[in-house]
C-alpha positions as CSV (number, residue, x, y, z in Angstrom):
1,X,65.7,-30.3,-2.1
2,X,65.0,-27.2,-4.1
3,X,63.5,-24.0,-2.4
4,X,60.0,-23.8,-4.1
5,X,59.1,-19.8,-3.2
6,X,55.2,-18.7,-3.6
7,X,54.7,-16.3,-6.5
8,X,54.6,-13.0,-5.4
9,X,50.7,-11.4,-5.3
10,X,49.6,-9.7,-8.7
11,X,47.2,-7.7,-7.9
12,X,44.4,-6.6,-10.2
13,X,43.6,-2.9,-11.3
14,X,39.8,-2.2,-10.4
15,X,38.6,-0.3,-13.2
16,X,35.0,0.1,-12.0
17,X,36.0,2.7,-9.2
18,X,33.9,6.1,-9.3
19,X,31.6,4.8,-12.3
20,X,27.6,4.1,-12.6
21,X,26.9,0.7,-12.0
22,X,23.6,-0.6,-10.7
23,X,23.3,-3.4,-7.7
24,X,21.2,-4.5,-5.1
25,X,23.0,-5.6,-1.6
26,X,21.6,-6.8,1.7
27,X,24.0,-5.0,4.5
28,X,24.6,-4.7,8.0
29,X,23.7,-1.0,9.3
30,X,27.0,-0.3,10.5
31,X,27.3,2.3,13.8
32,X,29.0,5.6,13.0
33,X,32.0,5.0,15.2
34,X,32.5,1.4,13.4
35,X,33.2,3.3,10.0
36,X,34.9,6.0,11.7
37,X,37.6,3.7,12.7
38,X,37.7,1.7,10.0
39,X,38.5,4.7,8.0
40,X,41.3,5.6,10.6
41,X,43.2,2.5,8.8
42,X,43.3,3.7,5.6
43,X,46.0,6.0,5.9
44,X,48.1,3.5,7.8
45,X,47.4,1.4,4.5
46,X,48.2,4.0,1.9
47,X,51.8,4.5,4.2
48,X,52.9,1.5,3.8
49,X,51.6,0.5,0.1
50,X,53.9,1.1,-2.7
51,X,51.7,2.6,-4.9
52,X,48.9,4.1,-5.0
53,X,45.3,2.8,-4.4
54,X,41.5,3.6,-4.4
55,X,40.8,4.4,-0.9
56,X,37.3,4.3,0.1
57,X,35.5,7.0,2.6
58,X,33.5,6.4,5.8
59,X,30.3,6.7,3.7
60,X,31.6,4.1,1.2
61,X,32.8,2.0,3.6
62,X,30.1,-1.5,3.8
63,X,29.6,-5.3,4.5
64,X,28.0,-6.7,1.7
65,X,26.0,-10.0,3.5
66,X,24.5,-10.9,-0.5
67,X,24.4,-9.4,-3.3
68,X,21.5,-9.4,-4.7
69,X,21.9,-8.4,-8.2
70,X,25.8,-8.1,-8.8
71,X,27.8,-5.0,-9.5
72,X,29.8,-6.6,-12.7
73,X,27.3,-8.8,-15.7
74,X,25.2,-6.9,-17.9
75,X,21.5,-8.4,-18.3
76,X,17.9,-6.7,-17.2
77,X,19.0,-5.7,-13.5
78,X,15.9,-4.1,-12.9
79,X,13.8,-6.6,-14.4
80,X,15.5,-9.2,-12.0
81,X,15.4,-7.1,-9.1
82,X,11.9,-6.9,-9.4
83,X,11.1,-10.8,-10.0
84,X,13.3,-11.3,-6.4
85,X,12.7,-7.9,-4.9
86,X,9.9,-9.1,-2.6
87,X,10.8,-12.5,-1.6
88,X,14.3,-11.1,-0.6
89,X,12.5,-9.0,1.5
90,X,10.4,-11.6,3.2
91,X,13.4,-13.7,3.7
92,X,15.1,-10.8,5.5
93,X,12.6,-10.5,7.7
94,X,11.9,-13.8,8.7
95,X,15.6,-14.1,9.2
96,X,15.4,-10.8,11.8
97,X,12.0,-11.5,13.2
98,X,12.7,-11.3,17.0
99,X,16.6,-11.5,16.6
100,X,18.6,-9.9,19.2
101,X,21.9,-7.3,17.7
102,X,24.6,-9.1,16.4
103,X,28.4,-8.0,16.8
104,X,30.8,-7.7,14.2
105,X,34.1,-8.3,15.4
106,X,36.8,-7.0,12.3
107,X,40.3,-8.5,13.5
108,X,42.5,-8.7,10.7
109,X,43.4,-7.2,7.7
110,X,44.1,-9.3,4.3
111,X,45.5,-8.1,1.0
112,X,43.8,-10.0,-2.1
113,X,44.2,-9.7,-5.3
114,X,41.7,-7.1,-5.9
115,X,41.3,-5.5,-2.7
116,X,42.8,-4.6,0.6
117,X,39.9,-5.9,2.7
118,X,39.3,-6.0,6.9
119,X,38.0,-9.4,7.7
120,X,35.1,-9.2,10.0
121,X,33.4,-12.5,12.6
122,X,30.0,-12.7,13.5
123,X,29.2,-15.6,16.1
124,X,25.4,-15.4,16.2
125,X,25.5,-17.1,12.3
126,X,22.6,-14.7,11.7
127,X,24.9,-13.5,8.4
128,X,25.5,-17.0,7.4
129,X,21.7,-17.9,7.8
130,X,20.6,-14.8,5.4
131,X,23.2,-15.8,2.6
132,X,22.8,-19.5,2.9
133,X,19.0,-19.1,2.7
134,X,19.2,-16.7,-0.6
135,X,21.3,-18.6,-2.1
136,X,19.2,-21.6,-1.8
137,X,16.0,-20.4,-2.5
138,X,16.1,-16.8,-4.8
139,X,17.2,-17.8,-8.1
140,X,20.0,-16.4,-9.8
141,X,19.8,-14.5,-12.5
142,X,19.7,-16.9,-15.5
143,X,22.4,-18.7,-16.7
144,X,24.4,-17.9,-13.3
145,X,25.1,-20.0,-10.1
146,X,24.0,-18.6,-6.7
147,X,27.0,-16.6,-4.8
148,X,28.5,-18.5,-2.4
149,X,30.8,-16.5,0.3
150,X,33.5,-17.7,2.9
151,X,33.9,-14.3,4.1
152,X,32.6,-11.2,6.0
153,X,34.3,-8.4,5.1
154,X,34.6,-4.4,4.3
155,X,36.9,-3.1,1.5
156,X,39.0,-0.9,2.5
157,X,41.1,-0.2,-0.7
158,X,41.3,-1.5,-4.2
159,X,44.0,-1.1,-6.7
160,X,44.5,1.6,-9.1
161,X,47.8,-0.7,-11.1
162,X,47.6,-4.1,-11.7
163,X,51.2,-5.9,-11.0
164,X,53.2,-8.0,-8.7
165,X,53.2,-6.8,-4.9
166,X,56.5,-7.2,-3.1
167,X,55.8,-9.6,0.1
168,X,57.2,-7.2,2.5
169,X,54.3,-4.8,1.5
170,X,51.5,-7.3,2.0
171,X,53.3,-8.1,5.3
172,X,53.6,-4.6,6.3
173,X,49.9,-4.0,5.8
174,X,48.6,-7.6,6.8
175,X,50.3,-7.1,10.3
176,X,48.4,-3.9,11.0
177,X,46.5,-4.6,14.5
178,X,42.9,-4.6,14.4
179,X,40.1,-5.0,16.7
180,X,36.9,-2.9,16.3
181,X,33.8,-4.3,17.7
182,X,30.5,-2.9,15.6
183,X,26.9,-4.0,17.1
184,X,24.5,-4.0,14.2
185,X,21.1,-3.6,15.2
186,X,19.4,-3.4,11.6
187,X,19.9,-4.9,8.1
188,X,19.5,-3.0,5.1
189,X,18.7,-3.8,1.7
190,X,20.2,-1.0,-0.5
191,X,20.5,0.0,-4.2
192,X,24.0,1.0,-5.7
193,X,24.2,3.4,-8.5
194,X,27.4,4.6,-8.2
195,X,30.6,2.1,-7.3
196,X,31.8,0.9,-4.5
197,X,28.6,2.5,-2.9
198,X,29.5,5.9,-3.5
199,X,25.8,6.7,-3.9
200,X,23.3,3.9,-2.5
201,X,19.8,4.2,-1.7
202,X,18.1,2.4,1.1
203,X,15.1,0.0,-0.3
204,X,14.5,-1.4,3.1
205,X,15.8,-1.5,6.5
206,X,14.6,-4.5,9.1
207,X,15.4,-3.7,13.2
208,X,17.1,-6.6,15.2
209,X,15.1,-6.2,18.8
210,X,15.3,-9.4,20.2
């Protein structure tokens, strides 16, 4: 029969890179050495992309586990953030309450179409049991469905052309290795003022002790 082929990956220009935008996350606290070799793959990236791309920074680099209020829609962020800002909380430190570290375990890299992204596990489910419990009881803004996620993940890179990327470049990239173990040992709730995270502020921070 005929050879069907999968349309080649068009990836989608991110045109929010470097500007004010306003959002609230809940995040792992990463450990230094975690983003410091996590930002050791992003030249390897860049080699073997054909054209250029955002490239985040140690500092930028996160693990969003909710968000909160969402980078993208325009409505009363603020106004929102302060109807859910303290039962977020609460539920965050419920969640943490006497729960030991967790380990992320990044071990692959995966090229969407609007990011080039390092795809992270986390076996305790503590990550699952935060967005699972926020999206069933904080309401979303109105109008909106809760966020549901079937990753954990940091951004490594995100497109500065929109287009079709050639296979052999996804491949190339995709078959980087990677294994980086990173105990997290606090969550954070932070505020975002300037995209992707180039200028957060902490609103919160809970300690796993265990």
């Amino acid at each position: 029969g005929p050879h069907f082929r999968f349309p080649m990956l068009q990836t989608i220009a991110d045109d929010l890179w470097g500007k004010p935008s306003l959002a609230y996350h809940v995040q792992p606290v990463l450990p230094a050495e975690c983003s410091a070799a996590l930002e050791g793959l992003l030249g390897p990236i860049a080699e073997r992309w054909p054209a250029p791309l955002h490239l985040g920074s140690r500092q930028m680099l996160h693990v969003t586990i909710y968000a909160l209020v969402p980078v993208k829609d325009d409505f009363d962020k603020e106004g929102y953030w302060r109807r859910i800002a303290a039962p977020s909380l609460a539920l965050v430190e419920e969640l943490c309450a006497g729960h030991p570290p967790i380990e992320l375990h990044f071990s692959r890299i995966k090229v969407t179409d609007t990011a080039i992204i390092a795809v992270a596990q986390e076996t305790s489910g503590l990550i699952e049991a935060i967005r699972e419990r926020i999206a069933s009881t904080i309401p979303p803004p109105r109008g909106r469905e809760p966020l549901r996620y079937d990753l954990i993940h940091t951004t490594l890179a995100r497109y500065r052309s929109s287009g079709p990327a050639p296979d052999a470049a996804v491949e190339r990239v995709e078959s980087l290795p990677l294994s980086i173990r990173a105990p997290v040992r606090g969550i954070k709730i932070v505020r975002e003022t300037l995209f992707p995270c180039l200028i957060v502020d902490e609103i919160a921070s809970v300690a796993l002790a265990g």
